[in-house]
C-alpha positions as CSV (number, residue, x, y, z in Angstrom):
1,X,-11.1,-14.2,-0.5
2,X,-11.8,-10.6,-1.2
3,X,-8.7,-9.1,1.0
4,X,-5.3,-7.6,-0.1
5,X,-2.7,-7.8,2.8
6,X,0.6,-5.9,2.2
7,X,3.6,-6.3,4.6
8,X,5.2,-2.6,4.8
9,X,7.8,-1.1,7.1
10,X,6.3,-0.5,10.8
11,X,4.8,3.3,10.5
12,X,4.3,3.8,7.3
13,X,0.9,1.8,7.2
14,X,-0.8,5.0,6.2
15,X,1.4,5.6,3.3
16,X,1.3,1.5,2.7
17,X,-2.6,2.4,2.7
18,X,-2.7,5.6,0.8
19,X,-1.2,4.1,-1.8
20,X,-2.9,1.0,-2.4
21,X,-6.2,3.2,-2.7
22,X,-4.9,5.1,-5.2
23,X,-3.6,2.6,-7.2
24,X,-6.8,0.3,-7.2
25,X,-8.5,3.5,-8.1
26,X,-6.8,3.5,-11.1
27,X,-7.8,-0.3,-12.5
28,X,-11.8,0.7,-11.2
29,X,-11.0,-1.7,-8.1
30,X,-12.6,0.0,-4.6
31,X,-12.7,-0.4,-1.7
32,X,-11.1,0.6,2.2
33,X,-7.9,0.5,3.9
34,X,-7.7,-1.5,7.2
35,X,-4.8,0.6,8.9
36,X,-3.4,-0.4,12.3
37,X,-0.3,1.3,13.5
38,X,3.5,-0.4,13.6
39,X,1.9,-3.2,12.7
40,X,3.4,-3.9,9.8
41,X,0.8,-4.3,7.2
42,X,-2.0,-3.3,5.9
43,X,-5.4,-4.7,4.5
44,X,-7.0,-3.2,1.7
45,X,-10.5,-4.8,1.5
46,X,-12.5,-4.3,-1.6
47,X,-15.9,-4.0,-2.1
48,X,-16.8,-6.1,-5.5
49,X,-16.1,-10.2,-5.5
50,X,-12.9,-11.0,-7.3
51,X,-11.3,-8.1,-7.6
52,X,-8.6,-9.0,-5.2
53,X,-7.5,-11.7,-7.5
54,X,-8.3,-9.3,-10.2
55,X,-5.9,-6.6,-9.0
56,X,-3.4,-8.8,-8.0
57,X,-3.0,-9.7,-11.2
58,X,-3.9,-6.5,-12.9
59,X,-1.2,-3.9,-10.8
60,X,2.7,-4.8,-11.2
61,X,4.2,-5.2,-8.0
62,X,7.0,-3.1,-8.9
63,X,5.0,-0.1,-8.8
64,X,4.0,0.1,-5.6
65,X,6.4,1.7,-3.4
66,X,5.5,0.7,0.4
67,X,4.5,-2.6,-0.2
68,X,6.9,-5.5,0.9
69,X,4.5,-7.8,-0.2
70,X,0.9,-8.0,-1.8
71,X,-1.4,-11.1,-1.3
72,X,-4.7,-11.8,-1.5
73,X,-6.4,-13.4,1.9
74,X,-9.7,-13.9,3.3
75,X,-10.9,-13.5,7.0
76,X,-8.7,-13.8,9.8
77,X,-8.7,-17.2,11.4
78,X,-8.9,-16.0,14.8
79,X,-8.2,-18.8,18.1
80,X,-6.8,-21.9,16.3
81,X,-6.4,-24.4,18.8
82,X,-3.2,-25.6,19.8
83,X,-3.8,-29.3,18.9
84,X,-4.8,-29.0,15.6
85,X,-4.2,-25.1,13.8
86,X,-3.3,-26.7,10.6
87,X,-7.0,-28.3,9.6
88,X,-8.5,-24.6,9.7
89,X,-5.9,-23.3,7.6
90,X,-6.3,-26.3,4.5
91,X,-10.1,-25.5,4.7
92,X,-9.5,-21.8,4.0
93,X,-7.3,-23.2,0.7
94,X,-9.4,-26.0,-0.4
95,X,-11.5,-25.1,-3.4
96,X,-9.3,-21.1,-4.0
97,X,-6.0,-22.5,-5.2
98,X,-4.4,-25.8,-6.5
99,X,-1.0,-27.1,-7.1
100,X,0.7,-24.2,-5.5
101,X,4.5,-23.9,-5.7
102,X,5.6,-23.0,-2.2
103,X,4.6,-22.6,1.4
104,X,5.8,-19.3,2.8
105,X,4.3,-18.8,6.7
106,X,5.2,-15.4,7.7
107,X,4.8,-12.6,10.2
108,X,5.2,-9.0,10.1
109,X,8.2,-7.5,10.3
110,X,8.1,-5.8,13.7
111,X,9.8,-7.0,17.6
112,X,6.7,-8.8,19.0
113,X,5.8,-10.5,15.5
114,X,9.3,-12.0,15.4
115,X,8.7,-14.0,18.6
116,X,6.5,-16.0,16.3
117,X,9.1,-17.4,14.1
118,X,10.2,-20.2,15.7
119,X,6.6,-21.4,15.8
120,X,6.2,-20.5,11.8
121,X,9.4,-22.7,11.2
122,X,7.6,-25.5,13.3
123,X,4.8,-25.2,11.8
124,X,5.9,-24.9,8.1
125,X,6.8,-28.7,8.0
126,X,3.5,-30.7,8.6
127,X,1.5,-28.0,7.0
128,X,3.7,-28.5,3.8
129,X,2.5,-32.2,4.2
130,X,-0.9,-31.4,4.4
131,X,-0.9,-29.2,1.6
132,X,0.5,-31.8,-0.4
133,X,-2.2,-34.4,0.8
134,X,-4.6,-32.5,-0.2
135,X,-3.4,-31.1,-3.9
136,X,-3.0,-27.8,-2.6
137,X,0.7,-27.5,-2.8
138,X,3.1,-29.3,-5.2
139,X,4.9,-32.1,-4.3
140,X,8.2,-30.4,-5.5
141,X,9.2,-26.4,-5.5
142,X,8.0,-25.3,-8.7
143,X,8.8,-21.4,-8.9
144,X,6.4,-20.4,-11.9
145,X,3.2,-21.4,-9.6
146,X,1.7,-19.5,-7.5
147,X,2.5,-19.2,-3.8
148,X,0.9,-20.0,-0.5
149,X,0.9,-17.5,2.5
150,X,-0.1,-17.9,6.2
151,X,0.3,-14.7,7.7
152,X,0.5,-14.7,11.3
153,X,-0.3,-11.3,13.2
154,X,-0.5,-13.0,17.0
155,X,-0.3,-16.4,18.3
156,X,-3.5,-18.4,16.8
157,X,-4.8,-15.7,14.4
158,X,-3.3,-15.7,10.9
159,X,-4.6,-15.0,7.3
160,X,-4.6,-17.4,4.5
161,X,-3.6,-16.5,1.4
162,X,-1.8,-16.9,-2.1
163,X,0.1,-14.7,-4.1
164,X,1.7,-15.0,-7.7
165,X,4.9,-15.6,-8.6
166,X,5.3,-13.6,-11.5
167,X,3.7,-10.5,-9.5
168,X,5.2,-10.6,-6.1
169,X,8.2,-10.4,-3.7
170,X,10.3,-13.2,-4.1
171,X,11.5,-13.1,-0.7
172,X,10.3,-14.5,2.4
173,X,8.4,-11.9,4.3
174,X,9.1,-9.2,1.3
175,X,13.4,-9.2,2.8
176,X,15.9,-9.9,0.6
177,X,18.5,-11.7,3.7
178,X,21.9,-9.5,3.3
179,X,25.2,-9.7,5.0
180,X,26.7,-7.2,6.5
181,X,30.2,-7.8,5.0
182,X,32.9,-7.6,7.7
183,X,35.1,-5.0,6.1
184,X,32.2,-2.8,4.8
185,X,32.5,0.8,5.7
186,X,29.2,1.1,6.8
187,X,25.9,-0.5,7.2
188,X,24.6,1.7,4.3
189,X,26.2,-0.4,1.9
190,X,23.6,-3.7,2.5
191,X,20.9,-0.1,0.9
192,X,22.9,-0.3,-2.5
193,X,23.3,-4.1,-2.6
194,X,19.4,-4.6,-1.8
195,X,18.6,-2.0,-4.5
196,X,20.4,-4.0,-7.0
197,X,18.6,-6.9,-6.3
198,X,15.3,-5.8,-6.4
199,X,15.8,-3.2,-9.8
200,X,17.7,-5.0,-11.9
201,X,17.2,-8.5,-12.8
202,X,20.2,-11.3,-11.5
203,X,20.2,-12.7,-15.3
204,X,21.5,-8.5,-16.2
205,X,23.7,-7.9,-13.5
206,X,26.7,-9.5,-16.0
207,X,26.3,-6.7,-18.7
208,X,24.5,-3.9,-16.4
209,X,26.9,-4.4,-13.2
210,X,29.9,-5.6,-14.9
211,X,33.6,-5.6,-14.1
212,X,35.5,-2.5,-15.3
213,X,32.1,0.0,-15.3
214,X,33.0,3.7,-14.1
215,X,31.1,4.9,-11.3
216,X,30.4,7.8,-9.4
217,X,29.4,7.8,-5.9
218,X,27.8,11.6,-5.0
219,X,28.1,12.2,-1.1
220,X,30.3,9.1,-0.4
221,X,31.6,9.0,3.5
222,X,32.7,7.1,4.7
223,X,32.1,4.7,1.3
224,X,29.2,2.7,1.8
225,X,27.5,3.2,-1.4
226,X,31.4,2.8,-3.0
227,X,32.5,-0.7,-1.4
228,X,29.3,-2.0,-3.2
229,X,31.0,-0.7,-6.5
230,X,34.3,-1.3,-6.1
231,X,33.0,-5.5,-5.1
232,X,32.0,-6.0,-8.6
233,X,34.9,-4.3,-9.9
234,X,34.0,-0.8,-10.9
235,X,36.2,2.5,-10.9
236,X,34.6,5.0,-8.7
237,X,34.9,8.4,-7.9
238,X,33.8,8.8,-4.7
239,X,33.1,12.6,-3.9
240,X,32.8,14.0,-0.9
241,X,34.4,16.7,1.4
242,X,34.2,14.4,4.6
243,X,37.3,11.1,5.0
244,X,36.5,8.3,2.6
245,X,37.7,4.4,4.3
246,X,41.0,4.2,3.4
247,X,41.1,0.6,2.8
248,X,39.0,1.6,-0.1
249,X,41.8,4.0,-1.8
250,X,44.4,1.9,-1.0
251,X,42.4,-0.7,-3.6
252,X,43.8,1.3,-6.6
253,X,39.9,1.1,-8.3
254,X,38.8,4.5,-5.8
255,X,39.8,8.4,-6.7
256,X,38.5,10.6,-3.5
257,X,37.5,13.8,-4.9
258,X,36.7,16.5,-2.2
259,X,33.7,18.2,-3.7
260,X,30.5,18.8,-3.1
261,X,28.3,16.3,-4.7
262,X,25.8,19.1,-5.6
263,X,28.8,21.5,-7.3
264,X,30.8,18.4,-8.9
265,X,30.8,18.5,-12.7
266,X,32.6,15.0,-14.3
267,X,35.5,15.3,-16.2
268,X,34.9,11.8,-17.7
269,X,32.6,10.8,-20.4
270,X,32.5,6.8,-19.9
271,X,30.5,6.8,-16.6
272,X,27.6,4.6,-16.3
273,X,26.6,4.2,-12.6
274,X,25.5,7.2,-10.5
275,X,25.2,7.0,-7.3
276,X,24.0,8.9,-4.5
277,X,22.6,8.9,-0.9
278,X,23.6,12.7,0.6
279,X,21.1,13.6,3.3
280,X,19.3,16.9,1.6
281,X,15.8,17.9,0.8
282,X,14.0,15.5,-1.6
283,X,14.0,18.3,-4.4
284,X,16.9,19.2,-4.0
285,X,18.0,15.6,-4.5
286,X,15.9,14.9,-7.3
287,X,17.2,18.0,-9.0
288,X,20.5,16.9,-9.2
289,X,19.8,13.8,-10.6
290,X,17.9,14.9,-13.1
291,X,20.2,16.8,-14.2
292,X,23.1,14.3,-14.9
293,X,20.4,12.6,-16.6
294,X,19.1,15.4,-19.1
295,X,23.4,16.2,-19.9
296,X,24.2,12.3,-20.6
297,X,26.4,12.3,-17.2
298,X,25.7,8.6,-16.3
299,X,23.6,5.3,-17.6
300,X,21.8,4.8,-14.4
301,X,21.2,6.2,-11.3
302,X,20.3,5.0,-7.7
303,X,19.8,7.3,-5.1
304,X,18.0,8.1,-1.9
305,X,15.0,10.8,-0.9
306,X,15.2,12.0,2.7
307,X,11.2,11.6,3.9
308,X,9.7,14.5,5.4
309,X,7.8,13.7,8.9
310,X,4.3,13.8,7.4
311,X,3.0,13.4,4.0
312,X,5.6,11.1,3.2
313,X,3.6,9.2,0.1
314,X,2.9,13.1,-1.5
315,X,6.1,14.2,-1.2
316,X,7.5,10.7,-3.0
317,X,4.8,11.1,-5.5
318,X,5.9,15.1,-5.9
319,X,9.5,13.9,-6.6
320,X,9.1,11.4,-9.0
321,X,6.8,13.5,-10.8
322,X,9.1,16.2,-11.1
323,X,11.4,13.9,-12.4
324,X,9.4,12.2,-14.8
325,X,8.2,15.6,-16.1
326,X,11.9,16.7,-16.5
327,X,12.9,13.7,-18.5
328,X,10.5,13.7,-20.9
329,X,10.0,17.5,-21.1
330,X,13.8,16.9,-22.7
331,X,12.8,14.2,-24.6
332,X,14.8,11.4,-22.5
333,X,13.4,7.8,-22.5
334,X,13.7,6.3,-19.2
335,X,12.2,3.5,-16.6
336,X,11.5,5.5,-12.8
337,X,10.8,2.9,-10.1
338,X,11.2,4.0,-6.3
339,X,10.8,1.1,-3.0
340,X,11.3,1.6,0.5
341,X,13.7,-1.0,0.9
342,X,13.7,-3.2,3.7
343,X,17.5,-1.0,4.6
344,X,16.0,1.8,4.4
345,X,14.9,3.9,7.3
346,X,13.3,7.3,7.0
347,X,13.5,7.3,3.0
348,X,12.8,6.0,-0.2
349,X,15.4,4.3,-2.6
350,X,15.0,5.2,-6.7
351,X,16.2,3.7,-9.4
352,X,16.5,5.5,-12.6
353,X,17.5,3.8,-16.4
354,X,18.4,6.0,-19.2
355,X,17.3,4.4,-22.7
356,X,19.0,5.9,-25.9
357,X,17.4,4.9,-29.1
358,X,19.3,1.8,-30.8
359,X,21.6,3.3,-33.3
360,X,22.8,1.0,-36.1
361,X,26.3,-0.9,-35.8
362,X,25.5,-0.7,-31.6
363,X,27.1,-3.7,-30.2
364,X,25.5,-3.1,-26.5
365,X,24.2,0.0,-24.2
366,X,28.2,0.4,-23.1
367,X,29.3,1.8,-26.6
């Protein structure tokens, strides 16, 4: 097995792709990018034994930005038969991986692969068994080990493959499964509440999400981003010129300020969450953050970049650059990560953490 698949968001395999080459570049891992488009994913096939394990191992998954989920497979088992597809897919395992920690059969995220599902679900039970006869998998769940992938891209071919646990997506088919609560504002709101969960850990969300946090919520209409806030208890300001859900004022934890986002100064000096998804040009966006960053405006900051229609990946790469280069040109420690989350469309979610220095007599990052 000498193949990386990684799921991505239907038409941005050639960002997925561009990526991934660069990346490997930069561990001395090379090879080519196997790019079909709206397929979903993308192969990356390298050219030395091993170093698809190797790199697997080697690049933190958090880094790459298009990637839903990055596995190592071999060839694609093409025509299984319908009375036995299971035998074909053991032999592919047998001698590669042992005592694996769970089954995951997937497809990719896009209308015709979803027709499969039904037939993954059927299938996931007797291959489980199988697995289990034959050492591959764990007789019980056991989430530090790695885990087993059959990734199906039409009915009979799928690739075989494993991933690790402590490197990978831990969702099934790289989506976090969100509910769009009933009383939400807006649909943008499941963007903020899949950001938390993939940037900050569940074990931190009591200290770095916690009840009473001030927040401020740039760009808010109708109060998406805001709802998200205000359900973990947090006082916002949510600023915008356009109407904010009134449901959401009428809470006694919102204060509507109509501003612009890109003019609004804060008048309070406790906030710790910005956050901000106003439909502008990426540098323009990523100026403004940066800036409430550098002046000690906020703690941490999520917010959305608009994508261009071509050179999506440079333009990302531009951005966080720029941002990066700001920070530390003013002598700011932070942690930058970016992901096209599975809620976003045409953009890129980042996440931004200020880190001061610990100063004696600090009880915790909230003094």
């Amino acid at each position: 097995m000498n193949k990386i698949a990684l799921y991505c968001r239907p038409g941005f395999e050639k960002e997925c792709a561009a990526e991934i080459s660069a990346k490997a570049a930069k561990y001395d891992v090379f090879g080519f990018a196997r790019v079909k488009e709206k397929s979903g994913y993308v192969l990356f096939e390298c050219y030395q034994p091993g170093n698809a394990d190797s790199l697997i191992k080697k690049l933190p998954f958090c880094e790459l930005i298009f990637a839903r989920q990055m596995i190592v497979v071999g060839e694609l088992l093409r025509h299984l038969p319908s009375h036995d597809r299971i035998s074909s897919i053991v032999g592919m395992l047998i001698g590669v991986i042992e005592n694996g920690g769970e089954l995951r059969v997937e497809v990719a995220d896009t209308n015709k692969s979803k027709e499969l599902l039904k037939f993954c679900r059927k299938l996931t039970v007797p291959l489980r068994k199988c697995l289990r006869e034959h050492k591959i998998l764990l007789t019980n769940y056991e989430p530090s080990q790695p885990v087993i992938h059959v990734f199906f891209i039409a009915p009979g071919c799928c690739y075989v493959g494993y991933s690790y646990s402590n490197n990978n997506s831990p969702f099934y088919m790289g989506i976090p499964r969100l509910k769009l609560p009933a009383d939400a504002p807006s649909r943008s709101t499941l963007k903020l509440e899949e950001a938390f969960h993939v940037f900050i850990p569940i074990d931190e969300w009591e200290e770095r999400l916690a009840n009473g946090m001030y927040a401020v919520d740039l760009g808010a209409c109708p109060g998406g981003w805001t709802y998200q806030l205000v359900q973990r208890g947090m006082r916002v300001q949510a600023i915008d010129n356009g109407m904010i859900d009134q449901r959401l004022i009428d809470g006694g934890q919102v204060t509507h300020v109509r501003a612009d986002g890109f003019k609004y100064v804060p008048t309070c000096s406790k906030i710790y969450w910005l956050v901000c998804d106003i439909a502008e040009k990426p540098a323009k966006v990523t100026q403004l953050i940066s800036k409430w960053l550098v002046k000690g405006w906020c703690r941490e900051a999520i917010f959305n970049l608009k994508l261009p229609m071509k050179k999506r990946y440079e333009e990302v790469c531009k951005n966080l650059a720029r941002l990066e280069e700001q920070l530390s040109t003013e002598e700011i420690n932070a942690t930058i990560r970016a992901k096209q989350l599975y809620h976003d469309r045409e953009e890129v979610t980042i996440h931004v953490r200020r880190i001061w220095p610990e100063m004696p007599g600090r009880r915790n990052e909230r003094d």
